[in-house]
TORDO-437113 format. One line per field, with one value per residue (C-alpha): residue in three letters; y, z, x. Coordinates in nm, 2 decimals, padded with zeros to 4 digits. Each point is the difference from the previous one (the first is absolute). Layout:
drenvo c(ALA,...) $
v c(Y,...) $
w c(Z,...) $
u c(X,...) $
END
This chain:
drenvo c(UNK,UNK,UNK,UNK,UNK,UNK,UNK,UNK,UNK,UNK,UNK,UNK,UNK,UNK,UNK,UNK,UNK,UNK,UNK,UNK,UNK,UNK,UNK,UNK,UNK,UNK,UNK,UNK,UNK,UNK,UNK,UNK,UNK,UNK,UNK,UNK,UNK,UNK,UNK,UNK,UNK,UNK,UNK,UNK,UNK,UNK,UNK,UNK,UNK,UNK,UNK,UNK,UNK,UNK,UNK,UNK,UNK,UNK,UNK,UNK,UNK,UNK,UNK,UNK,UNK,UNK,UNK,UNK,UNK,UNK,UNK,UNK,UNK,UNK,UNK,UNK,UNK,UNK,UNK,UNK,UNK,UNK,UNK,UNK,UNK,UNK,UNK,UNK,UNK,UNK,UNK,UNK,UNK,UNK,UNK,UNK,UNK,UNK,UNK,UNK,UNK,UNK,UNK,UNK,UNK,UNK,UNK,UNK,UNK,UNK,UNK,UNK,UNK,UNK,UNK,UNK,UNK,UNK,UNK,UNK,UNK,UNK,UNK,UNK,UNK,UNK,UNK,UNK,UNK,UNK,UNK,UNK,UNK,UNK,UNK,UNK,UNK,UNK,UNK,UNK,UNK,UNK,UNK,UNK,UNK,UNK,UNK,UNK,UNK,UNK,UNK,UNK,UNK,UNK,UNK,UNK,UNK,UNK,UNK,UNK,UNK,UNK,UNK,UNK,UNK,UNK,UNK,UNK,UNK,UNK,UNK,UNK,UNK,UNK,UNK,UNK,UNK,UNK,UNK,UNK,UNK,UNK,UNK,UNK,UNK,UNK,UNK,UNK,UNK,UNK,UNK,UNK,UNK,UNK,UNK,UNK,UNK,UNK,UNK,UNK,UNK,UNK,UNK,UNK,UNK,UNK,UNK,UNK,UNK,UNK,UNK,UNK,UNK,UNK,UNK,UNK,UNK,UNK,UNK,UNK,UNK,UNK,UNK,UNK,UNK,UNK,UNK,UNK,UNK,UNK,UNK,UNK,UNK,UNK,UNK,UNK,UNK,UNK,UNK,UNK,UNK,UNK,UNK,UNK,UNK,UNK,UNK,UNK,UNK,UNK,UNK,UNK,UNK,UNK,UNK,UNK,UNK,UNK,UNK,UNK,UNK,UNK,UNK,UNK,UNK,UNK,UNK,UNK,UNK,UNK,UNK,UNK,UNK,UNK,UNK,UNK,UNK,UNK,UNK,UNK,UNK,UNK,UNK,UNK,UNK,UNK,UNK,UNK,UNK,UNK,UNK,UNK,UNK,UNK,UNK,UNK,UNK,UNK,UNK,UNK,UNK,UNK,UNK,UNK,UNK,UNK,UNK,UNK,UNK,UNK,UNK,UNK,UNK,UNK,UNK,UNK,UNK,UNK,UNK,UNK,UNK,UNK,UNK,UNK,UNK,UNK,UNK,UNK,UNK,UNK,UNK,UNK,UNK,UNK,UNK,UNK,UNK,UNK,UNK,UNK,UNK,UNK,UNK,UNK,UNK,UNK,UNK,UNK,UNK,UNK,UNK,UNK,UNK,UNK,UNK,UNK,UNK,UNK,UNK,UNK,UNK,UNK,UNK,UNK,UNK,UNK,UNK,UNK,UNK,UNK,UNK,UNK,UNK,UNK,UNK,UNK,UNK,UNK,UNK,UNK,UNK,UNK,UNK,UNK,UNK,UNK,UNK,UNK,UNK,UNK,UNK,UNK,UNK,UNK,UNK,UNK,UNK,UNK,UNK,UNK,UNK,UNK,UNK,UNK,UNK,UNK,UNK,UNK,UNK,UNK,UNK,UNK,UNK,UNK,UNK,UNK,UNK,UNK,UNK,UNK,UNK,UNK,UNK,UNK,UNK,UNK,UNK,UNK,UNK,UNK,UNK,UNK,UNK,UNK,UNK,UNK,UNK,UNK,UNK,UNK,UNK,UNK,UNK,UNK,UNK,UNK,UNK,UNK,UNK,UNK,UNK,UNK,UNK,UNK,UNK,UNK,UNK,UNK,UNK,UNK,UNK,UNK,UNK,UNK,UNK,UNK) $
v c(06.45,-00.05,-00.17,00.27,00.25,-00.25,00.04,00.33,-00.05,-00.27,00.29,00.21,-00.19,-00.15,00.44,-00.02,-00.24,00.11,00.33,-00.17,-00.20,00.35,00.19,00.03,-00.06,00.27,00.35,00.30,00.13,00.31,00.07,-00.24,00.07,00.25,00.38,00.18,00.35,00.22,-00.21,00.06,-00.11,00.14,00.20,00.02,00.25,-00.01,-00.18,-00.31,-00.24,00.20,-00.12,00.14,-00.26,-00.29,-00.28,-00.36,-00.03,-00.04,-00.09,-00.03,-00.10,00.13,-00.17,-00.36,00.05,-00.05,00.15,-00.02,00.04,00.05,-00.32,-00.22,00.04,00.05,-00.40,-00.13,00.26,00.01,-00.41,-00.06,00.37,00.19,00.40,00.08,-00.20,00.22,00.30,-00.12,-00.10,00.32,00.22,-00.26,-00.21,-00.27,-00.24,-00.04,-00.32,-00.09,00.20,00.35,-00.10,-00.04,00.30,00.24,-00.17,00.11,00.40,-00.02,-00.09,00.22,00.30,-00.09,00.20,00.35,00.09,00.34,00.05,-00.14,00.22,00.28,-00.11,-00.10,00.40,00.03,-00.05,-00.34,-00.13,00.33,-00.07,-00.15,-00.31,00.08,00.33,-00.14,-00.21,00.24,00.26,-00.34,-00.04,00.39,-00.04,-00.33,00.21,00.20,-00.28,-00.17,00.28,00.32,00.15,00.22,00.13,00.28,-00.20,-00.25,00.30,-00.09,00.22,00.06,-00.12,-00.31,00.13,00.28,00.17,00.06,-00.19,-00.18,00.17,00.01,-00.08,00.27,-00.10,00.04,-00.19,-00.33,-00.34,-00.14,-00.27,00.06,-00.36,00.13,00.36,00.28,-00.16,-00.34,-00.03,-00.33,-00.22,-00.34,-00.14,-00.14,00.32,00.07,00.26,00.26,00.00,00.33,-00.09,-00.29,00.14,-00.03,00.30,-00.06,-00.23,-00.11,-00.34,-00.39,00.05,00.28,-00.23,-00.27,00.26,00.09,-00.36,-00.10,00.40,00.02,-00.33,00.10,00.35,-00.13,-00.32,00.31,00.22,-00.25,-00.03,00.30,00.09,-00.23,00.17,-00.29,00.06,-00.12,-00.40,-00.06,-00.19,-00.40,-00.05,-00.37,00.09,00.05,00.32,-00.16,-00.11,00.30,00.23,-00.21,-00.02,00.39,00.07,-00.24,-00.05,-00.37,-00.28,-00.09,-00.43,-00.11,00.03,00.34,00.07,-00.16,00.16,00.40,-00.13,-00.09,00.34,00.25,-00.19,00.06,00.38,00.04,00.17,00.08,00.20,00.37,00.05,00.34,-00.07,-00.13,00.26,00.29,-00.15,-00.08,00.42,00.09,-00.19,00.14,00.38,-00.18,-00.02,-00.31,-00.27,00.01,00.32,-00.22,-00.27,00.27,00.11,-00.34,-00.04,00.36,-00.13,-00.33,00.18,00.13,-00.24,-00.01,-00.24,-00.12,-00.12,-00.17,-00.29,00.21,00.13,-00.43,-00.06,00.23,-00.08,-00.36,00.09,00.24,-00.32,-00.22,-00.32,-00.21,-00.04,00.38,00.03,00.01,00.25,00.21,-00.03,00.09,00.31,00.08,-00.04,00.16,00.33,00.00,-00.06,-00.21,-00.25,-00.03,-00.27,-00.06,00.12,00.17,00.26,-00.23,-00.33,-00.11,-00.41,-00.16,00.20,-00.28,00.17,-00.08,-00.34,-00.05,00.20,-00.15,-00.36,00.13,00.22,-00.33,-00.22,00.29,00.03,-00.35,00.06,00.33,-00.09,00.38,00.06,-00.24,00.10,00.31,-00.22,-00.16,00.32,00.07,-00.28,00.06,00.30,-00.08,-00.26,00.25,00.28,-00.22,-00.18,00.30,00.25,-00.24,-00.15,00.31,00.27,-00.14,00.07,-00.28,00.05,00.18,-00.06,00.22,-00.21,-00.25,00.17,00.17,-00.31,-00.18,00.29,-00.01,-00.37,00.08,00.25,00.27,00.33,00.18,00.34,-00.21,-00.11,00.28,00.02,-00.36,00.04,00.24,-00.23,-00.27,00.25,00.18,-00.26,00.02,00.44,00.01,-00.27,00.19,00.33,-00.20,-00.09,00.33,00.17,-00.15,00.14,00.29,00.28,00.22,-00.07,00.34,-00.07,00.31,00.10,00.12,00.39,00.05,00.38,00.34,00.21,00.34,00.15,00.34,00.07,00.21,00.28,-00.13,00.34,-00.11,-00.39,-00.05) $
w c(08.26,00.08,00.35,00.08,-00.08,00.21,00.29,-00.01,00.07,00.27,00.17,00.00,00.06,00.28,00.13,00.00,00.23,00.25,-00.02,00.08,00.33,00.14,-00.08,00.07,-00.31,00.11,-00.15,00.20,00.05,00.03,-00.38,-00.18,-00.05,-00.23,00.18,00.08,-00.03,00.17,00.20,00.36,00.02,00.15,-00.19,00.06,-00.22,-00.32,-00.04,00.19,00.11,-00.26,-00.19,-00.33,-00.23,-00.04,-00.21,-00.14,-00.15,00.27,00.41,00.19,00.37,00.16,00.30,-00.10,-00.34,-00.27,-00.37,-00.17,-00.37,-00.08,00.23,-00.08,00.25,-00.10,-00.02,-00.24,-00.24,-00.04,00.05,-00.35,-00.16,-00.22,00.02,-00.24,00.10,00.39,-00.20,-00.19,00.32,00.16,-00.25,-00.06,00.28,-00.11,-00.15,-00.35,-00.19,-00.28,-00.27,00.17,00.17,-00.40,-00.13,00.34,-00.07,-00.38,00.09,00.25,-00.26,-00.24,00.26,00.09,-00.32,00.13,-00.32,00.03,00.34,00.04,-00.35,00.22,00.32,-00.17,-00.07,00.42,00.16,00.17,00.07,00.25,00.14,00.33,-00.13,00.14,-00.11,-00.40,00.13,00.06,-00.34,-00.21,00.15,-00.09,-00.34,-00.05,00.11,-00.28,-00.25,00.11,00.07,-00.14,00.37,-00.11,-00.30,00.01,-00.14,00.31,00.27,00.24,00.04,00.35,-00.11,00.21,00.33,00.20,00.05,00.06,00.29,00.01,00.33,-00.02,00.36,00.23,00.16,00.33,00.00,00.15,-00.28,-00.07,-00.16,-00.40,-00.14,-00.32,-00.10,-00.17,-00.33,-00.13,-00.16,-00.21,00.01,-00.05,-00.05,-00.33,-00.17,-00.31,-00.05,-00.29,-00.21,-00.20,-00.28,00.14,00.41,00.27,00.06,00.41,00.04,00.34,-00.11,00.01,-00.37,00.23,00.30,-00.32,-00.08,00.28,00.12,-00.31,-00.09,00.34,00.00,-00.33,00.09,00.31,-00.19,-00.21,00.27,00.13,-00.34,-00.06,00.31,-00.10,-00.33,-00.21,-00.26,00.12,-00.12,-00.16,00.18,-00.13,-00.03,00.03,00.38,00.28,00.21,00.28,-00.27,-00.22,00.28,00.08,-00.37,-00.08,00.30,00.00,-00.38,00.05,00.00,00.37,00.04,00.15,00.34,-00.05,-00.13,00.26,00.32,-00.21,-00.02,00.33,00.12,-00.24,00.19,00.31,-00.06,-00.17,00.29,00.37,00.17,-00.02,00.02,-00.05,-00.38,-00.06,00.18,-00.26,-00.29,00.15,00.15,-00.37,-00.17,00.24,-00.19,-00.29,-00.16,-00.20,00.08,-00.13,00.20,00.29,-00.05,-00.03,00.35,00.18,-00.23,00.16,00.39,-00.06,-00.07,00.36,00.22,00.26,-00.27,-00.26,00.03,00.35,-00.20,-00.22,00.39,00.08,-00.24,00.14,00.35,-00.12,-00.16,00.28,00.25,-00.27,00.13,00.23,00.27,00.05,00.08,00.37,00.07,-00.30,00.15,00.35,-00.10,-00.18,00.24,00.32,-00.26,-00.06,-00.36,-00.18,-00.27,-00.33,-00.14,00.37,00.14,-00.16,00.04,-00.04,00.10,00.30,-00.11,-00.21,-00.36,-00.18,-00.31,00.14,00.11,-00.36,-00.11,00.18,-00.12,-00.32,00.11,00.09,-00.33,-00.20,00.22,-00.09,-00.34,00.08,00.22,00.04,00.13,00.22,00.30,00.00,00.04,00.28,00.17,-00.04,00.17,00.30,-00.02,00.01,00.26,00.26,-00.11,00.05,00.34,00.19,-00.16,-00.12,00.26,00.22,-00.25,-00.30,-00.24,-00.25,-00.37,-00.27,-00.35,-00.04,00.17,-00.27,-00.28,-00.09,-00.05,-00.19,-00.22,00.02,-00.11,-00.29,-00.06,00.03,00.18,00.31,-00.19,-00.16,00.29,00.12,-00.39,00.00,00.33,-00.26,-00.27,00.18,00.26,-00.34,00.00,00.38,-00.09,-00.29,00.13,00.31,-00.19,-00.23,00.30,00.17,-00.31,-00.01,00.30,00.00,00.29,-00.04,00.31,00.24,00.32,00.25,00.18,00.39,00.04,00.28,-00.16,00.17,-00.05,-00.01,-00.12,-00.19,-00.28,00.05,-00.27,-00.17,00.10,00.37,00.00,00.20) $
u c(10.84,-00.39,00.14,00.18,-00.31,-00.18,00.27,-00.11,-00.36,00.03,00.25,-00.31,-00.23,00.24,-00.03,-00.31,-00.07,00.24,-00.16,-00.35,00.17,00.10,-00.37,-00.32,-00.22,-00.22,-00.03,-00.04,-00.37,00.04,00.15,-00.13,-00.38,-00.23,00.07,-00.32,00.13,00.07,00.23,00.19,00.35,00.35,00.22,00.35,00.25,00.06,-00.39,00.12,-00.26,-00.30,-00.23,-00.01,-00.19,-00.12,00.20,-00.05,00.36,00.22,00.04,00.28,-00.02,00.33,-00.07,-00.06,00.24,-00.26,-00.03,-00.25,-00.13,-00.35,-00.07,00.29,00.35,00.26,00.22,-00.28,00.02,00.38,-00.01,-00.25,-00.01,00.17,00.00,-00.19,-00.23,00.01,-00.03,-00.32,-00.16,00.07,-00.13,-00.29,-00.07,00.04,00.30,-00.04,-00.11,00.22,-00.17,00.01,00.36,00.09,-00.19,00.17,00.36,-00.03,-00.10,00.30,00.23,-00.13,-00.02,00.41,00.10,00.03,00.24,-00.10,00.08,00.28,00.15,-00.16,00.19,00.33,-00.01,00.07,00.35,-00.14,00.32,00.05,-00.31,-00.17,-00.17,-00.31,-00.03,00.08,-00.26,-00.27,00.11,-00.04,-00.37,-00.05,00.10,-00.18,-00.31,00.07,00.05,-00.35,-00.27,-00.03,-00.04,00.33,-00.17,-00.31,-00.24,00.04,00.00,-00.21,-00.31,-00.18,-00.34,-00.02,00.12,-00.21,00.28,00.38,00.02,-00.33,-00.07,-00.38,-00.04,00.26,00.28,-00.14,-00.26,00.02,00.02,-00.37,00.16,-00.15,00.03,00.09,00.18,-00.27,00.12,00.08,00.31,00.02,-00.31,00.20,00.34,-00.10,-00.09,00.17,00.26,-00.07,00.30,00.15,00.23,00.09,00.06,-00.22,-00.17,-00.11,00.28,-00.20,-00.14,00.12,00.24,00.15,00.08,00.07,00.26,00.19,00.07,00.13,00.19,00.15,00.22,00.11,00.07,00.22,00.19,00.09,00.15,00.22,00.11,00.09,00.12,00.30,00.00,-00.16,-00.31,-00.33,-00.12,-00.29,-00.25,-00.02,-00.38,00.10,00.01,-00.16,-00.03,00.28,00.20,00.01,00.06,00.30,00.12,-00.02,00.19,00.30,00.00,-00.04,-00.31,-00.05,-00.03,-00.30,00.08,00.15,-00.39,-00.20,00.22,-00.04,-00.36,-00.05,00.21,-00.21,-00.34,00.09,00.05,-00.28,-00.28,00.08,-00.28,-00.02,00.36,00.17,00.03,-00.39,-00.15,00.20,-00.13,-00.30,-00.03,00.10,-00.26,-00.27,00.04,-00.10,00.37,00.10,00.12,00.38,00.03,-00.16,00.29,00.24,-00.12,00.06,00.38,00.08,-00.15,00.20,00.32,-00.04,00.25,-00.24,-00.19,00.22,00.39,00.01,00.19,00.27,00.01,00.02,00.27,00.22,-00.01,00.04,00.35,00.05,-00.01,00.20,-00.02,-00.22,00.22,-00.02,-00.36,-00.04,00.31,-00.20,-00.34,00.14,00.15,-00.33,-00.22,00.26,-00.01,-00.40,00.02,-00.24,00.07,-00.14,-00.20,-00.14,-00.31,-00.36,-00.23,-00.29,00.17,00.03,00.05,00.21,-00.06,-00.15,00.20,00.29,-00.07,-00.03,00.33,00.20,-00.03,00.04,00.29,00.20,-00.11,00.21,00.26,00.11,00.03,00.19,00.35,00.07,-00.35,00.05,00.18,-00.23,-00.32,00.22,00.01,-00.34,-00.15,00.24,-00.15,-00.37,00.06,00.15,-00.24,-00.22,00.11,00.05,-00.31,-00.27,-00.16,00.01,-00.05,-00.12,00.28,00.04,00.16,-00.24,-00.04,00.31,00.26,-00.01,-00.13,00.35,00.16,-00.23,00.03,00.40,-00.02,-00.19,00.26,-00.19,00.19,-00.08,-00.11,-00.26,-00.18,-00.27,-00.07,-00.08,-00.25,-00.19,00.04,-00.21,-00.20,-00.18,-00.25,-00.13,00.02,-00.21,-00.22,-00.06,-00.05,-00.28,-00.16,-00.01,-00.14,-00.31,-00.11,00.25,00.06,00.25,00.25,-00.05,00.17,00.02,00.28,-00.02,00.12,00.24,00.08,-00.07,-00.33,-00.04,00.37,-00.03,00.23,00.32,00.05,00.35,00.15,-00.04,00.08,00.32) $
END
């Protein structure tokens, strides 16, 4: 078994270096340096192409297909790390040493028993309900089973902001670029929580983040469990965070391989830029919210499928197509009709997704093991190579990380509802680590919007309106 995880590695590490032959090792010096605000830059709609912050957790260079966690890319951390150890370096940078990857692991197992919430959300009709919306009531009520936000001796009181809207400087003028907001909302990531009876009572701090990493795989192995009318498992503290997830979901202990590929999956998920679902929590924890209602933000952008479910989209088309030999009539009529297909192309990428490039490896070590998931792989590497053929070279559409990612979770017999709520299961760790970060040198987000209305209209006495 330890060659096989060991296969695994050399397949990445064998990515990798592919990816390096067909980049440039240099990163783009325009986004990567200290910002002196205020700073010029060109906006296109819907904020694209802004700078709203400054960030040490993550970079992603679409161009040149790069990820990048607080320093490392993206091949060596799924090639010798384990998630939890990701998640500690984002909200820490750094990756632990033994002792604190021991002391973390031991909070995340303890934090994985949400009994309460789930009694609360075994009260709901789950099984009649979008997965990602059972998602986002589990956070609520594990909000409610943590802090005592929902209770009125946690209300919030105004006496650290200057205001409703922290709008001490107007509107109209022109950004001076304030390094820091008129207040300071945490002075370090360390700080300790106060606790009430046992709940956090600012539920804003590290045992928050701790929390929510831990609660939310829980909360969503549950779901798909009770979606298919089973009772919630228990997590096995034996386990790790990969492992568990896997367990409370399917009811069964994952082998090592099985591990190590849910592992590698929940890392790559785990921070992408200020995408749609980062920037929500991030927005929401900039009014000086909390953080669960911050994660339940980015669950509630995710469940958008302009971000999340491009590869329950992928598994469709793929059965759609049904077999291999059917791919370049099906890509001819696509393309003749204008329609685009899933699992190929990105709004940041315009190389290979290095994501992918480690997928889809991994993709085809399962599919040997699974003979009905077979011919579908077939089909999907047809697929990719005449996507790819006829689009990448002149317009820089190449598979993303959800053309693959779909069947890596079929093989691990995970099903297609259960995807977009396992994108948040890994993707907590890059939100709360981003919200820590912004909060230490917090501005509320206050965008403007450019009036194209009227001026001037008088009002119409009802008695006269036509």
């Amino acid at each position: 078994m330890q060659d096989t995880i060991g296969t695994i590695q050399n397949l990445l590490l064998e990515a990798y270096r592919r990816a390096r032959e067909e980049s440039s090792s240099e990163p783009e010096p325009e986004l990567t340096h200290e910002v002196q605000w205020p700073i010029a830059c060109t906006v296109g709609p819907g904020l694209e192409g802004a700078i709203a912050s400054e960030t040490k957790v993550g970079y992603v260079n679409g161009a040149r297909g790069w990820l990048i966690y607080r320093g490392y890319n993206i091949f060596d951390l799924c090639s010798y790390c384990t998630y939890e150890e990701v998640a500690y370096l984002l909200l820490h940078d750094r990756l632990p040493n033994a002792e604190e990857l021991s002391r973390f692991k031991k909070k995340l197992a303890r934090y994985r028993l949400v009994t309460k919430t789930l009694r609360l959300l075994m009260g709901f009709p789950v099984e009649e309900m979008n997965a990602m919306g059972a998602l986002r009531l589990g956070t609520n009520l594990m909000r409610q089973e943590f802090t005592i936000l929902d209770q009125e001796e946690g209300r919030r009181g105004p006496c650290n902001a200057i205001g409703s809207d922290e709008d001490s400087i107007p509107m109209e003028t022109k950004p001076r670029g304030e390094e820091h907001a008129i207040y300071e909302f945490m002075s370090g990531v360390k700080k300790a929580e106060p606790v009430v009876n046992g709940q956090l009572a600012e539920a804003c701090g590290i045992d928050a983040c701790y929390h929510l990493i831990a609660g939310v795989s829980t909360i969503t192995a549950a779901v798909a469990r009770l979606r298919r009318g089973h009772v919630p498992i228990e997590p096995d503290p034996e386990l790790g965070h990969a492992a568990n997830f896997l367990y409370m979901m399917t009811g069964r202990r994952p082998s090592p391989v099985e591990e190590r590929i849910m592992d590698i999956a929940l890392i790559l998920h785990a921070d992408h830029g200020m995408n749609a679902s980062t920037f929500a929590a991030m927005v929401v924890a900039s009014t000086l919210s909390d953080i669960y209602f911050s994660v339940g933000a980015g669950i509630a952008a995710l469940n958008g499928p302009l971000h999340g479910g491009a590869n329950e989209q992928v598994m469709k088309v793929l059965k759609q197509i049904g077999a291999s030999e059917n791919v370049p009539a099906w890509v001819d009529k696509t393309l003749a009709g204008g329609g685009k297909i899933a699992g190929f192309g990105h709004r940041v990428y315009k190389a290979y997704d290095p994501r992918a490039r480690i997928l889809g490896p991994l993709a085809a070590m399962l599919a040997d093991n699974r003979p009905e998931l077979q011919p579908m792989f077939e089909t999907a590497g047809k697929l990719e190579q005449e996507v790819a053929g006829r689009l990448g070279e002149q317009k820089k559409i190449f598979p993303n990380v959800d053309f693959y990612s779909g069947l890596v979770y079929s093989s691990l017999g995970i099903e297609p509802e259960m995807f977009t709520p396992i994108f948040a299961v890994s993707r907590v760790a890059g939100w709360t680590a981003r919200v820590h970060e912004y909060l230490q040198h917090n501005r509320i987000f206050r965008p403007r919007a450019m009036y194209t209305g009227s001026f001037n209209k008088e009002v119409i006495p009802i008695d006269k309106r036509s």
